[in-house]
N, C-alpha and C positions, 0 to 999 in steps of 0.2 A: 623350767617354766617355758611354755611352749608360748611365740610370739603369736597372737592373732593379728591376722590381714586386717589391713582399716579397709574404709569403708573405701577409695581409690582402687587400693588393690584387687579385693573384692569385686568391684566392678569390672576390670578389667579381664580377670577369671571367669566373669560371667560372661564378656563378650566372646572370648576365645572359645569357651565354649560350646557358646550361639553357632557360632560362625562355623563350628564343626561338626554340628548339629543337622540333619538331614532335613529336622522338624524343621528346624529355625527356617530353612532356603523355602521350601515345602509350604510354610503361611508365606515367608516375604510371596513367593510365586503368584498363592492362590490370592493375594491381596492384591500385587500387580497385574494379576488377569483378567480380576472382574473389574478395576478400574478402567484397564483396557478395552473389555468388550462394550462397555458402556460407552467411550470415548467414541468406538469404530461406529457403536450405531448411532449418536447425536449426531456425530460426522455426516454420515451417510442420510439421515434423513434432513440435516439442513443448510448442508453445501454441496452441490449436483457437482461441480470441480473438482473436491475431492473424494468422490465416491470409490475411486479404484485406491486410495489411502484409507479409506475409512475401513474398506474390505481386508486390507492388509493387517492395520491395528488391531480390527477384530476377531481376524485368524491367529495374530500375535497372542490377544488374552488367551483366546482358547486354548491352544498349545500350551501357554504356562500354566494353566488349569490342570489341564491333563499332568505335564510333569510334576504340579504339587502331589496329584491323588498317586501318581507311580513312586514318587519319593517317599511320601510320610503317609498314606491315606489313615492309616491310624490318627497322628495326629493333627489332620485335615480334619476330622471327625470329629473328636476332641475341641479342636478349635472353635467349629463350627456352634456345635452344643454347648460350651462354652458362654461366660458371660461376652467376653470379646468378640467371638462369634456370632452370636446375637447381636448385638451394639454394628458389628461388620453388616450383617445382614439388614438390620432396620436402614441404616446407612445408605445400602445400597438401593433399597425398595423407595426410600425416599426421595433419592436421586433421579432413580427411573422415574418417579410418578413428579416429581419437579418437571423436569424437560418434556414430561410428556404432556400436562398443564400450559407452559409456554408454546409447545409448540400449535397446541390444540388452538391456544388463544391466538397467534397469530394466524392459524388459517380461518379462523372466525371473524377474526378483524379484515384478512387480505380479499375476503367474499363480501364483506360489505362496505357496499358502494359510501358509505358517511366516513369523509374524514374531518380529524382537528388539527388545525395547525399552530401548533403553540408557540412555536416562536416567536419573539416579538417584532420582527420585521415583516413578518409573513413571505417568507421567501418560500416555500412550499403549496403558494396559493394562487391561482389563478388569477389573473387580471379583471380587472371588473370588464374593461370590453371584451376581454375573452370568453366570458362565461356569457357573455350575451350574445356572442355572435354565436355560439355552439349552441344556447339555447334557442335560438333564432333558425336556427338550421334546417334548413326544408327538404333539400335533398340530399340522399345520402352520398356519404366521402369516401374510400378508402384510402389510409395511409400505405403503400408499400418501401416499409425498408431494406435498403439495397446495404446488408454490413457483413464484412466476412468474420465469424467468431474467432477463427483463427489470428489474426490481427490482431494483436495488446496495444497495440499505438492507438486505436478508435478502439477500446475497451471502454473509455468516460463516456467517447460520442456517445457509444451504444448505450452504456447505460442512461442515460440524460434521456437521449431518445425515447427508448422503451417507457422511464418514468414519468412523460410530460405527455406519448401518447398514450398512456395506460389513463390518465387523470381525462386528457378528451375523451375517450373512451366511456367514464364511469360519467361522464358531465353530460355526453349527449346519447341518446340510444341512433341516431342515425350515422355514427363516427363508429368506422373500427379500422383495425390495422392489424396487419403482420410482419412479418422480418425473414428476409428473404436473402441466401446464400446466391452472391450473382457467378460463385466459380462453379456452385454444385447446379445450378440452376440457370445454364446461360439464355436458353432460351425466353424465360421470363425477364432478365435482362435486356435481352435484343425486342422484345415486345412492347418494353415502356423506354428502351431507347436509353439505356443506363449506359454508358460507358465509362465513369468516372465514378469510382465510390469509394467510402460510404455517402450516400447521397438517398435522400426522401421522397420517392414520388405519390404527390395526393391526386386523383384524379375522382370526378364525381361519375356516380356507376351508371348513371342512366344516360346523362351525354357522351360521357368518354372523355370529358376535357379534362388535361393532367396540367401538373405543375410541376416541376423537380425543385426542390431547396439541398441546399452543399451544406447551410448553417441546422442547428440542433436548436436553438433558442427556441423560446415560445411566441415571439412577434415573426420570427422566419416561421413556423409550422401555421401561425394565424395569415398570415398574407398566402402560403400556399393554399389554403382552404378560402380563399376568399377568389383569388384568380380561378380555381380550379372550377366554384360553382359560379363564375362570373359577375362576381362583386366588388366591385370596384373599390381601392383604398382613398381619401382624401388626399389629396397633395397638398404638401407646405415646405413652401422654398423658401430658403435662407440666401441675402445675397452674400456674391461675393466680390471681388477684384476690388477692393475697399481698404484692403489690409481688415478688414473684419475677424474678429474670433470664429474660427473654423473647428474643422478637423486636425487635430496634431497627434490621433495617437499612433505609436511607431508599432507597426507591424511583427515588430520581430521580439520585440519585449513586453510589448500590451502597454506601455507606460505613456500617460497621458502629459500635456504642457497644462501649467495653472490655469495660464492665460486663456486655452483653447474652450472650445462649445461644446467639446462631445457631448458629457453628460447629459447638457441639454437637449442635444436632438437625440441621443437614445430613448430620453424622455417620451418626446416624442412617440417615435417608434413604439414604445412602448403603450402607448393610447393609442398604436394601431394608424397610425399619419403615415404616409409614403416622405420621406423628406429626401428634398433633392435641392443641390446645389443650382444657384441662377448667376449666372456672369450674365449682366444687361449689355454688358460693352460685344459680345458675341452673339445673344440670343436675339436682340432690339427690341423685344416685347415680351412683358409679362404674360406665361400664357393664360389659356382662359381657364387650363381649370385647377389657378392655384385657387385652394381654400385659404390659405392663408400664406403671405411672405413677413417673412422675418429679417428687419435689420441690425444684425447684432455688434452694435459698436465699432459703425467705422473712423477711418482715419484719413482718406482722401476723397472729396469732394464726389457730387456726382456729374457729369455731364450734361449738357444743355439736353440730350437724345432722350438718356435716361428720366430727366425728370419729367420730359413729356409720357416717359412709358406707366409713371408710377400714376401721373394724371391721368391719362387716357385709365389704368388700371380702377385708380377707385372713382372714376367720373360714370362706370360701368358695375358699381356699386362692390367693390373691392373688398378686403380685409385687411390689414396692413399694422405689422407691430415695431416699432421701434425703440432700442435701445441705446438712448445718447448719453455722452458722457459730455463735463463739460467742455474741454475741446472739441468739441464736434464739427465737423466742417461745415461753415456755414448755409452752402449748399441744401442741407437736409432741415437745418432752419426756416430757409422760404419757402421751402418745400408745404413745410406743417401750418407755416401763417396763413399759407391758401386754403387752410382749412382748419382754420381757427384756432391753432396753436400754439405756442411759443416757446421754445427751452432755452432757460437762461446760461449762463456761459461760470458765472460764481456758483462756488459749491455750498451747500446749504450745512449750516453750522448749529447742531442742536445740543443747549447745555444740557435739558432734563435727561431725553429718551436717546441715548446712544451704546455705543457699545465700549468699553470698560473705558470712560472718561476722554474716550475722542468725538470730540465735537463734531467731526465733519465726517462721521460715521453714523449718520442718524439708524437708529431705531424707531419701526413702527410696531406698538403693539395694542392688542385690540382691549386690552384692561388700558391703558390711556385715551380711547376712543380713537384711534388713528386711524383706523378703518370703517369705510363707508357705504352703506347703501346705496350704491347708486341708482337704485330705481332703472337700471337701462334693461336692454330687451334681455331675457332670460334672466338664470340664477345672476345674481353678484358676485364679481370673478371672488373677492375680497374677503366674503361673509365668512368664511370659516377658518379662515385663518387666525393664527395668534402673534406670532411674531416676524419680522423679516426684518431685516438690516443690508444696506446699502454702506457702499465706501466711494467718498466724493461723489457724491450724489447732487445734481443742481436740481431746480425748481422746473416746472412743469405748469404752464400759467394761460390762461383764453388768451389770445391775440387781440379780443375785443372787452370791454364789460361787459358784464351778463344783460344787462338792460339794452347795447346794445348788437346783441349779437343775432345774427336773421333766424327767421324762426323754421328753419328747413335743418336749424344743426342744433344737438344737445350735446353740452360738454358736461362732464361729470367726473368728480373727485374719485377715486381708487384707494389712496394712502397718501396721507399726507403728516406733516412734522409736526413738531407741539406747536404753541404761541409763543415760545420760548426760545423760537430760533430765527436766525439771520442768515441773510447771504454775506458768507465770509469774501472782502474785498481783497483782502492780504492773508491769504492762506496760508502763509511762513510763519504767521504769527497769528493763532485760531483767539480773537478778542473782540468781542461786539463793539464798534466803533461808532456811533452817534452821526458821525459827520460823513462816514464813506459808505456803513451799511446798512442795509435793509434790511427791518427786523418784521417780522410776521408768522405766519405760518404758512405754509408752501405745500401743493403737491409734488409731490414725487413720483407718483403713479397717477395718470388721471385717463381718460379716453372719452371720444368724441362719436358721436351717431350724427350725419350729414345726407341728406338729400344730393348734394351738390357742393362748390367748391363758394370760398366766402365770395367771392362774386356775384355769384347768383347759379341756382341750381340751372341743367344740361336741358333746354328745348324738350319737352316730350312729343316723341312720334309719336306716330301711330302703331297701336299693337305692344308698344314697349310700356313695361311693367315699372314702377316709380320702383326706383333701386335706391339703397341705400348704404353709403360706403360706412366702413368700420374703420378705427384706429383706437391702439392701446398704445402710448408712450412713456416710457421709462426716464426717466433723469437720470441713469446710471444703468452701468451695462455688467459690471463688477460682479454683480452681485449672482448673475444668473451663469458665470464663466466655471470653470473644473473646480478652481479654488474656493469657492462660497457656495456653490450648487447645491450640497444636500446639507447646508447648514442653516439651520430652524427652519420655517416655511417656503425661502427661498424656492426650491423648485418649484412648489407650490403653487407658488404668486404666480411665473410664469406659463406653465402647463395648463394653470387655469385661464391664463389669458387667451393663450391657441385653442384652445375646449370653446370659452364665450364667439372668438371671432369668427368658429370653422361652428357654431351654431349646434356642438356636442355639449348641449347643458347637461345632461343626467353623466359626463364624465369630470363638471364640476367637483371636486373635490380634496380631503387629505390624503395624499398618498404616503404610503408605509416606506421608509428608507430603505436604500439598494444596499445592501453590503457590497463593498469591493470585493471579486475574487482575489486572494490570494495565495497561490497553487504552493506548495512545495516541490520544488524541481532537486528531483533524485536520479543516477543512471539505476540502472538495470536490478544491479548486485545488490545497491541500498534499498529499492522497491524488494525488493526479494526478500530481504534479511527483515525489514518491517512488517511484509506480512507475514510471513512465517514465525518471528518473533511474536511477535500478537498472538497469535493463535497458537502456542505452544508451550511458549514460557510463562506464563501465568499458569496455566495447568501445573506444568511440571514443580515450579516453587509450592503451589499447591501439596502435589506429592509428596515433593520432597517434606514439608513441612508437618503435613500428616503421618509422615513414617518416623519422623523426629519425635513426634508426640507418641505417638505408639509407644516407643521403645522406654521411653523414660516414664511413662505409665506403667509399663511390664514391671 
């Protein structure tokens, strides 16, 4: 009795035989070829980098083509005409006409000027003052970029660049730009005076006045365009020598202190303000053309000099925003009661509206009616807001009764706490006390429109125009620092303060949250092995897993 092979064995006989099969290599080939020529021309028509790889792939398939037809061309034929063959061929017509569909759609899409940007931050979307000042645009701009392609270190520059002027570009018809090689191209180099790059020169074409920016951002390329056609940015200074919340982030690691302001004046920046630091102890006087200065929580007094700078400043009808906590040096106290304000020194202790059961963490939200119409000049910094929270937060209160307050000043609520809260007297122990604390409801936010200082408003000349000084004051400084900044409406609050007092109401509004960048830092080898991975190995497990199937189908 003769033993029959099982079905193991059998298999096994059948590969051996494959494998010594002329046919067998003959399809592997002709299978591996037409996947390859397809590859080389997706390649080729939608990465210009690898075009001299995609030329190579595609000479790859062909040749294995050709050796399948020298090998087996009979059973090339066969295969072809074949149900397999067939199934190979729809396969491939349908591959072709996929990629050719996507590619179709994206050059349809890349010609028209309408985009969407879905993200929910809108980090792909222009600034609101950006899109107005480029639709504003009178005269025309050109951008010249100075980047050598050669260069993989400014490979992000460039591309960032290219992507942020391609969108000026689609947003205004008076904006265009190119990208100019300053090794191939020195002459045009030595003409706009580049000698340091990659670097942006925006010049307007009719004057000739240029600007160079070093940064890629979209507030550097909006301040370029705005000096270039001679349009002046606002200025808003933040003091310093205070021990105030500054700048803290370190250069070398991008990493920011809790404590620090940045966020806040990017903010800023980002609404298009020039923001520049003021040491009064060096400068002696506020200049004339802050639109707004900002006091962001200091810690030491100010000087007798000083405080006649910040008088003489809004006796000249100023804007002026303060940020106190309640240690605040007293100093900045007399300062406010000269104009009719007072920030209490107890931190304000709210049982209802706080944040997760600390009292002295008020909550204001606009479903508890905490935010207020104030009826002052322009939008309401307040109106659209919904939440913000403060940590140690004190009261914000008129220096006079409303009944007797002179009628040259309007003071007005902003945000303020429930009824349900007190000024905590023993903050070690957060408990409504009867005998030590003050129980009511409190601003937090409030700001004041004055003629003049509570004494009596400033002699009018002659010729001189009734001015009107501004103040927004905070009972808390916490809130608007690195650590609470883009938490609920917070930035909000404050940006729309700088918008009301710099007299920018149509930038009144909700802004979209920043994301932090957060780069991956790789050398060389691992960028290398990522992109290449990417784009290779997922085809090839493809393959491989297509010829898997194949064969166990056969």
């Amino acid at each position: 009795m003769v033993r029959q092979p099982d079905r193991r064995e059998s298999a096994g006989l059948g590969l051996v035989d494959s494998l010594k099969s002329t046919g067998f290599w003959s399809a592997i080939g002709a299978v591996v070829g037409v996947v390859a020529a397809l590859v080389g021309v997706a390649l080729f028509i939608t990465v210009d980098e690898l075009r001299n790889l995609a030329v190579s792939v595609l000479i790859i398939g062909l040749v294995l083509l050709f050796i399948a037809l020298v090998l087996s061309p009979r059973a090339v034929a066969i295969f072809m005409a074949g149900r397999q063959g067939r199934w190979g061929a729809n396969l491939a017509i349908m591959t072709f006409a996929f990629f050719a569909i996507v590619i179709l759609i994206n050059l349809l899409l890349f010609r028209t000027p309408a985009r969407v940007d879905v993200t929910a931050t809108r980090v792909f979307s222009l600034a609101e003052q950006t899109r107005q000042i480029l639709d504003s645009m009178e005269a025309p701009v050109r951008a010249n970029a100075f980047f050598t392609p050669s260069d993989q270190r400014a490979a992000f520059d460039m591309q960032r660049a290219e992507d942020l002027l391609n969108e000026f570009a689609r947003r205004s018809s008076n904006f265009t730009y190119r990208f100019i090689d300053p090794e191939l191209n020195r002459s045009l180099a030595v003409q706009y005076d580049v000698t340091e790059y990659p670097a942006v020169v925006f010049e307007d074409t009719v004057t000739g006045a240029q600007q160079t920016v070093f940064g890629f951002s979209e507030q550097e390329f909006i301040t370029g365009i705005l000096v270039a056609t001679n349009v002046d940015q606002k200025r808003v200074y933040y003091l310093t020598g205070h021990q105030e919340a500054s700048l803290t982030r370190d250069l070398a690691t991008g990493e920011v202190d809790n404590e620090g302001f940045d966020f806040a004046l990017q903010g800023m920046q980002r609404d298009n303000y020039r923001v520049i630091p003021l040491n009064l102890a060096q400068d002696g006087e506020i200049p004339d053309d802050a639109a707004v200065v900002i006091v962001p929580g200091p810690k030491r007094d100010l000087s007798g000099d000083e405080i006649s700078a910040f008088m003489d400043y809004l006796l000249e009808g100023g804007r002026v925003i303060m940020l106190l906590d309640p240690d605040a040096p007293d100093s900045y106290r007399e300062l406010l009661l000269q104009w009719g304000m007072q920030v209490g020194k107890q931190p304000v202790a709210d049982i209802i509206s706080n944040v997760a059961g600390e009292a002295t963490t008020p909550m204001i939200q606009r479903s508890n009616a905490q935010f207020v119409s104030s009826g002052l000049t322009g939008v309401t910094i307040g109106d659209r807001l919904n939440v913000v929270f403060f940590s140690d937060a004190t009261a914000v209160l008129p220096a006079l009764p409303f009944e007797d307050m002179p009628a040259w000043m309007t003071y007005k609520s902003i945000a303020h706490s429930t009824p349900a809260s007190w000024l905590e007297s023993h903050p070690e122990v957060v408990e409504y006390d009867s005998g030590d604390d003050i129980l009511g409801q409190f601003d937090i936010v409030a700001a004041m429109e004055a003629g003049g200082a509570i004494a009596g408003p400033p002699v009018m000349k002659e010729g001189r125009d009734n001015v009107i000084a501004k103040l927004v004051v905070f009972g808390d400084s916490d809130f608007a620092k690195n650590k609470f900044f883009f938490s609920s409406d917070n930035s909000n609050l404050l940006l729309n303060s700088v918008n009301w007092l710099a007299e920018d109401y149509e930038l009144i509004s909700i802004r979209e949250p920043v994301i932090a960048s957060r780069p991956i830092i790789v050398n060389q080898r691992e960028r290398d092995f990522i992109k290449w991975s990417s784009w290779f190995v997922p085809p090839l497990i493809m393959l491989i897993l297509a010829v898997f199937v194949w064969w166990r189908r056969r």
